[in-house]
LOVO-47514 format. One record per residue (C-alpha): x, y, z negated. Coordinates in steps of 0.5 Angstrom, whole numbers, plus 500, padded with zeros to 3 digits. Last residue first. Layout:
# LOVO-47514
XYZ...
This chain:
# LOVO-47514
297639068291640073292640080288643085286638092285642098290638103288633098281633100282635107287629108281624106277626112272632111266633118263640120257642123255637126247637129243631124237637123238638117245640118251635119257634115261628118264624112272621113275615110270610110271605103264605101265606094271611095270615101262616098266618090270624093264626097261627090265630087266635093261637092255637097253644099255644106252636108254629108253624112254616112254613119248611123251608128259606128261607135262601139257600144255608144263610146261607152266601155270601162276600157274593155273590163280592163283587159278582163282584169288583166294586165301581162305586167303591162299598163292595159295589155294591148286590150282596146277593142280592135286597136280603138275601132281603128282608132276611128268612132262615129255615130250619132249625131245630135247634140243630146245624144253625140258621138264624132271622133276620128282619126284625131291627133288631138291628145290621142283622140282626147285621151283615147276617148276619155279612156273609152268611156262617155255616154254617146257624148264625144265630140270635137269639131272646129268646122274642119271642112274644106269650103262648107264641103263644096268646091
């Protein structure tokens, strides 16, 4: 089995240049964990909800807010992406994607062509939506 047999080939992206607000919104709105930038519709970087908690103040739409708080949300996607993020293409086996997601510890690879446009991208959940048990 390769990547162009598992991956999710309906991809939302990100321009490098939008805010986070728009980010949240659409990873929200999706249920996405991951969300794949682009320049010009190359990729360039990846952002995870994980990068969101971290940057995005808990204290936006509270009595608590503060301007310093809302200072984070005016943030573009390329100051906290992920640059440069590990990719794989449509004839990668499934092996191999398998041993990137657990050597690096990332839970999702884009898959790009050879000139960096995505086509596609695989998280852990497609590989065992995917998966075929042995007895």
């Amino acid at each position: 089995m390769k990547a162009k047999d598992i991956m999710v080939t309906d991809v939302i992206c990100v321009d490098m240049d939008e805010r986070l607000p728009q980010v949240r919104h659409i990873m929200e709105t999706n249920g996405f964990h991951h969300l794949p930038v682009t320049d010009k519709g190359k990729l360039v970087g990846i952002i995870s909800d994980r990068d969101l908690l971290r940057l995005i103040s808990p204290f936006i739409d509270s009595a608590s807010e503060q301007p310093r708080d809302i200072d984070t949300l005016n943030r573009a996607a390329h100051q906290v992406m992920t640059r440069q993020p590990i990719t794989v293409k449509a004839e990668t086996p499934v092996e191999d994607i398998v041993a990137w997601l657990k050597r690096v510890d990332i839970s999702c690879l884009p898959v790009t062509d050879n000139e960096d446009n995505i086509v596609g991208i695989i998280s852990w959940r497609d590989l065992v939506n995917h998966a075929t048990f042995k007895d």
